[in-house]
N, C-alpha and C positions, 0 to 999 in steps of 0.2 A: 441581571442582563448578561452577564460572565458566562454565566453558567448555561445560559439559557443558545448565545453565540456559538460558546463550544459543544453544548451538543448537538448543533444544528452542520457545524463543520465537521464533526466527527460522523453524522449520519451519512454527509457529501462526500467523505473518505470509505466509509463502508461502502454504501453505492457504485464507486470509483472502481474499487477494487473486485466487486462483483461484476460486476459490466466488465472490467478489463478480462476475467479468467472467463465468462462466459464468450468475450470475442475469441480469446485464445481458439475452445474448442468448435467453432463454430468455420474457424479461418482453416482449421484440418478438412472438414466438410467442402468445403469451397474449394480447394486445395484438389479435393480428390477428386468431386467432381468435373472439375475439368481437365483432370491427367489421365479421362478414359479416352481421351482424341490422343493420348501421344504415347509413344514408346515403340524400342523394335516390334520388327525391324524398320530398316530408316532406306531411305534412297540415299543416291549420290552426295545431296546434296544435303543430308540431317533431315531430311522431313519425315516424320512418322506416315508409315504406311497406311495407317490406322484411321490419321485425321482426316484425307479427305471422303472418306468409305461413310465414318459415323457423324463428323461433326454438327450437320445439320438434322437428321436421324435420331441423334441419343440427347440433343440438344449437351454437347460440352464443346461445342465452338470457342474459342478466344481469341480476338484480336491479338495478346503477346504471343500464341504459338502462329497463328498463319503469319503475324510480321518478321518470323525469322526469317524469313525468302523475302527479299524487292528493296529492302531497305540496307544493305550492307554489314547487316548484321551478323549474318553467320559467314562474312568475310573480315569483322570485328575491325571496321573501320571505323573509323570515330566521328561520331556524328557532324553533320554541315560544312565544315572544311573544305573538303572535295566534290560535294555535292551541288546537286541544282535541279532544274524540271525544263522538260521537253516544252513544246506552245499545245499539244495535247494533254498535259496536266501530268505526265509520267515521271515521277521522282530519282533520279538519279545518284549514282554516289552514295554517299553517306546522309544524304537529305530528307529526313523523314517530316511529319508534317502536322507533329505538334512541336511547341514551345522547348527551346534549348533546353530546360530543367528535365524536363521527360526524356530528352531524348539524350540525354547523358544516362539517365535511371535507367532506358534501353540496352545502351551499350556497354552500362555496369552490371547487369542483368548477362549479358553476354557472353562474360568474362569465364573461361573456362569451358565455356560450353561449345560440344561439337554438333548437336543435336536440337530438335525444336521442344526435346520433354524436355534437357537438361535449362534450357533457355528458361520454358517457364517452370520449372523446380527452382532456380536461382532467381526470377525475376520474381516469385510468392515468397522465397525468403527476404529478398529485398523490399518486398512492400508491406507485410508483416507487422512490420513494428508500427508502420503509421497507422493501422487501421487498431492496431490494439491502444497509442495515445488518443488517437479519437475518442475511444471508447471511454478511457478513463477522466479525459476531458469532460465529455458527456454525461458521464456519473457526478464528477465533482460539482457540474454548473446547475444538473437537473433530475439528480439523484435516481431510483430506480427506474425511472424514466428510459435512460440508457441502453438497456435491456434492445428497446427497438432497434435500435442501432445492432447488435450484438449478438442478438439470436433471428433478427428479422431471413425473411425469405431473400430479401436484396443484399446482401452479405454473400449469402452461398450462390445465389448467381453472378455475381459481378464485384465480387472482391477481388478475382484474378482474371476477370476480362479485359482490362485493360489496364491504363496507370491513372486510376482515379484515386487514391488512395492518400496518396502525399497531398494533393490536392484539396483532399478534402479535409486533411488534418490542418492545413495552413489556416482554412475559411474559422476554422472550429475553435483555431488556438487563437484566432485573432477576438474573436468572443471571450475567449476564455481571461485574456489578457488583460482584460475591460472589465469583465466581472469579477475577475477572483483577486487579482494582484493588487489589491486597493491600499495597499502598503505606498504603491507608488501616486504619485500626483497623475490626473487627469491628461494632460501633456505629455507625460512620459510614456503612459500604459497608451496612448494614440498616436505615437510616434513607434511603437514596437507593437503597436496590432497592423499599422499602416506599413511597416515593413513585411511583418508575415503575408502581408494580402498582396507585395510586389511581390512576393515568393512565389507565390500563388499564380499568379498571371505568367510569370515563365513557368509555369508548369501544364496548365490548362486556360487559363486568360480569365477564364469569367469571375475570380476573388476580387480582382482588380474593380468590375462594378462596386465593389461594396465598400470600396475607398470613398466614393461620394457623401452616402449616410452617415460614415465613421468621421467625416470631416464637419458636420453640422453638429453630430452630437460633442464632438471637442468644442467646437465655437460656441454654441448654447449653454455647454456648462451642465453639471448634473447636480440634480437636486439635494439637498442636505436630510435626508431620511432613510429608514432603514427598508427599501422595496419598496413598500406599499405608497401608492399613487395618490397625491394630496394636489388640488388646485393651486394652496394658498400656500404652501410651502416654499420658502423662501429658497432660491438658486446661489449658486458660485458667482455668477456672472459671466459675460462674453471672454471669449479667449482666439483671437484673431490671429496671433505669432501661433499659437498653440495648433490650429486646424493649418495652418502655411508651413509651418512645418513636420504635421504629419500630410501633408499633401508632398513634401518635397523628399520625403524620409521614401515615401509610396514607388515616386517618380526615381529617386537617385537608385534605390533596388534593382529596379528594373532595367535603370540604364548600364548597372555596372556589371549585373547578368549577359546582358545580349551583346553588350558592348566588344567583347572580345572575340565573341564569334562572331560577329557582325563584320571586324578588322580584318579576320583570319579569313575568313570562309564568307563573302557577301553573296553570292548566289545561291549559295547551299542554307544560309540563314532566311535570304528573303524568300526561298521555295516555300518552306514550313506555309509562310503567311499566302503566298500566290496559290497552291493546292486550297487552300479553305476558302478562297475566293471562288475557284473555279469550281468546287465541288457544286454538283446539280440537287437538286432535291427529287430522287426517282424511288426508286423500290426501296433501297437500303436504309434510306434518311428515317421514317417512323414519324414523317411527319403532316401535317393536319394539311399542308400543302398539297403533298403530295395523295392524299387520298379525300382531301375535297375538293382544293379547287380545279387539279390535273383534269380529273375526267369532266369539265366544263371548256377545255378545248376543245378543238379538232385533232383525229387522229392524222398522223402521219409528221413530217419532217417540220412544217411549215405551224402547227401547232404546237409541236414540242418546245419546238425556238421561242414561241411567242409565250408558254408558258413559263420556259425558264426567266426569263428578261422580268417576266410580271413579276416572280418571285424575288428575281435580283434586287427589283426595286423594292416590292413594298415590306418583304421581309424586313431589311436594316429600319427602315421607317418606322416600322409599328414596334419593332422593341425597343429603340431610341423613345419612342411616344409611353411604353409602356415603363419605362425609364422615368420618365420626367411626371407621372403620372402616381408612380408611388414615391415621390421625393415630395411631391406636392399634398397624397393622404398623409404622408408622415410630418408635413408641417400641420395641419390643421389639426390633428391629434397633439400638440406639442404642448397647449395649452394647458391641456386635462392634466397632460403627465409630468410636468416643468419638465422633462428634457426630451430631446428628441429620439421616437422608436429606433434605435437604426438599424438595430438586431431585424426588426418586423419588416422596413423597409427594401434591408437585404433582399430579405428572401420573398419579398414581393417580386423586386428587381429580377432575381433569379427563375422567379415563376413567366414572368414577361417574356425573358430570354427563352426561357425553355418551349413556350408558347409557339412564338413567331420566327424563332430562328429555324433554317431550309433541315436543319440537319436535328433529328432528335433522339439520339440513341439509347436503349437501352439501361443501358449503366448508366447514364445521366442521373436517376434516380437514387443513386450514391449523394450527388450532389445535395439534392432534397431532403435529404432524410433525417439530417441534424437536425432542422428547425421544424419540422414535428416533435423534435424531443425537447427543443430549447423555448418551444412557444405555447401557449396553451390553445389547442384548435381541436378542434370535435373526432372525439376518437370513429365515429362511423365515417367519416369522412377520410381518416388516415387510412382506415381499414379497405376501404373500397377503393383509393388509391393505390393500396399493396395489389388489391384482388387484379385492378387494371392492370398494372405493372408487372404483375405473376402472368397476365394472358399475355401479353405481347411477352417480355422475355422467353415464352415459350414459343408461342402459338407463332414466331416471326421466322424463326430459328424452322419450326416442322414445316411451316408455310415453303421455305426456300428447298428443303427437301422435296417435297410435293412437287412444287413446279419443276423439278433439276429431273425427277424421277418419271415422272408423265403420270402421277396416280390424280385420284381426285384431291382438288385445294382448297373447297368449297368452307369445309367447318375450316380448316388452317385459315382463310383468309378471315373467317369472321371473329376466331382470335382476337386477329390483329386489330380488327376494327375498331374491337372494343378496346383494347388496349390505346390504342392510340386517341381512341372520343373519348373514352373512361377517362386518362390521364389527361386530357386537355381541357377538359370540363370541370373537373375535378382543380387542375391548375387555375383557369378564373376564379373557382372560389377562395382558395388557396392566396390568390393577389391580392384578397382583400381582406381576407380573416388573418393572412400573418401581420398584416399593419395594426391592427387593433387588437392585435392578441396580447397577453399578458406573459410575464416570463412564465416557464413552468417548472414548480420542482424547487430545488435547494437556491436561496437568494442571500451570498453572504451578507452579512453587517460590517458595515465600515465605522471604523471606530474616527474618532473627531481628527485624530493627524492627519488622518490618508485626504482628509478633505481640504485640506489649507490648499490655495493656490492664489497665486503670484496674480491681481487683474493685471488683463495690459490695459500701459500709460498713452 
């Protein structure tokens, strides 16, 4: 059994280290790809002459290089402090309009830089290392598996689109924490997966969803076996302090994050959250909104309004619905498995969100991509999600050229379509197959200490 553990951890360390030096070269690619929008000459103001000519064109647009102009960034003010938003949604200040975490990793990104290449040359070294621990994470939980991650198409588009990256190592390492560190009591690895997932949420918000699932698999207790899935196999038992306090570990993260900007800078902190409120769901979003139900208005002022309002409401509706819906597949599965999926439920969770929420971008698929590596789901189905994913990261990108240009948009539009019916289609099945997927790849053995745990009295 020794021997048999250790070379199942050593294949996870191989794996690990493969997947990591494959992300290395792959983050060069990425890298360069989107440094043909930037470099002299510059205008007054640092902006590459260059990017607004090809961005849409040569398809190497990045939200970090156009954010160096609006946000106070290439005046290297320090993000929400001084900041706030007009009652037209216009950000002000140093107010940008994701979560404090990001927008410090913005203006650390910054730091030096007079220009919008120099911006993103220091903003890919700074994000760098999170996408190669991902990797390694990935390798260690699900062995050559990884690779997808690491040499995937969604890497070299959207490793340096945006600050997805950190974000998505938090979601990774909170899995990782659960699976691998079995040295520790159940309690403790859910008290430090429940923190990385408050990490998370100031950084991008949506890890935070997966606090839920992580709190029922603490309370339920994990089963006394080595992976494989046994009815009769006897459990830990309930742990009620144990899920209250990784709910409170989750909750105190978060509040000791925002807390200070929140004191210092209150309008520049509440803008972040007031801009994603007010954002519409039109051209930009990618989403199923806005290209199915939109053209079931009327055109003109009086239809647009009524359109957005429809979306205001039933968007938050139906992913709260799609919320409570895979919390409830992953009880009724709970039995089969003695403890509960909550890896699978996540990323149901995540698929809901990605589904119904007004705003669907591109690099969102960063988000996704770990639990095709973590879960076992039908590789033609992974595949044809890349293929969507590959059309709309393009085809959205040539479409906005097209229309800016007055050429025809016809094939550019139909891109997108597919991309965005591809990926949405592809996401309902995705809600249901990560609930009852099985892990996939390397599943350590926990040896009998890691399993003692304290019931509560």
């Amino acid at each position: 059994m020794a021997t048999a553990v250790a070379r199942t951890r050593g294949a996870g360390r191989a794996a690990a280290v493969a997947a990591l030096l494959a992300c290395a070269v792959t983050l060069i690619f990425a890298y360069l790809n989107k440094a043909r929008c930037a470099g002299a000459p510059f205008d007054e103001d640092g902006r590459s002459l260059v990017f607004d000519r090809v961005k849409d064109a040569e398809v190497c647009y990045s939200d970090i290089q156009f954010l160096w102009l609006g946000r106070g960034i290439d005046e290297h003010l320090f993000p929400y402090i001084s900041g706030g938003i007009t009652p037209d949604g216009t950000l002000t200040g140093g107010a940008v309009e994701y979560p404090v975490l990001s927008g410090l990793l913005m203006w650390l990104g910054a730091a030096g830089a007079n220009d919008d290449a120099a911006f993103l040359l220091h903003s890919a070294l700074l994000l760098a290392p999170f996408a190669l621990l991902t990797a390694w994470m990935l390798g260690r939980m699900s062995g050559a598996v990884a690779l997808l991650w690491s040499v995937g198409p969604p890497l070299v588009l959207y490793a340096f689109h945006n600050w997805e990256l950190p974000v998505v190592c938090t979601a990774v390492g909170a899995v990782y924490v659960v699976t691998v560190l079995t040295r520790y009591s159940l309690r403790t690895r859910g008290i430090m997966a429940a923190i990385l997932l408050g990490i998370g949420f100031c950084l991008k918000l949506y890890p935070g969803i997966f606090v839920l699932p992580l709190l029922l698999y603490v309370l339920l207790g994990e089963p006394d076996f080595d992976g494989e899935s046994h009815a009769d196999v006897p459990r830990r038992g309930y742990d009620p302090l144990g899920a209250l306090a990784a709910a409170g570990a989750a909750l105190a993260t978060v509040v000791a994050i925002n807390l200070p900007f929140a004191l210092l800078g209150y309008d520049g902190w509440r803008a972040s959250f007031t801009f994603q409120q007010m954002r519409q769901a039109d051209i930009t979003t990618n989403s199923i909104w806005y290209w199915g139900l939109r053209p079931m208005f009327a055109a003109g002022d009086g239809g647009e309004a009524s359109f957005q309002e429809v979306v205001s409401a039933a968007s938050p509706i139906l992913v709260v619905a799609s919320f409570v819906l895979a919390m409830w597949l992953g009880w009724k599965r709970f039995p089969a498995l003695s403890s509960y999926p909550w890896v699978g439920v996540s990323g149901a969770m995540l698929c809901g969100f990605l589904l119904f929420h007004k705003v669907h971008s591109p690099q969102y698929t960063l988000w996704v991509l770990p639990f095709f590596v973590l879960l076992e789901v039908p590789w033609s189905a992974i595949g044809a999600y890349l293929l969507a994913d590959l059309a709309l990261g393009i085809g959205v990108f040539r479409y906005f050229y097209a229309l800016g240009s007055g050429t025809a948009a016809d094939l550019d539009e139909k891109l997108v379509q597919i991309g965005v019916w591809g990926r949405a289609i592809l996401l309902v099945f995705f809600f249901f197959a990560f609930v009852r997927a099985r892990p996939r790849g390397y599943r350590p053995m926990v040896s009998p200490p890691a399993r003692v745990l304290v019931p509560a009295r």
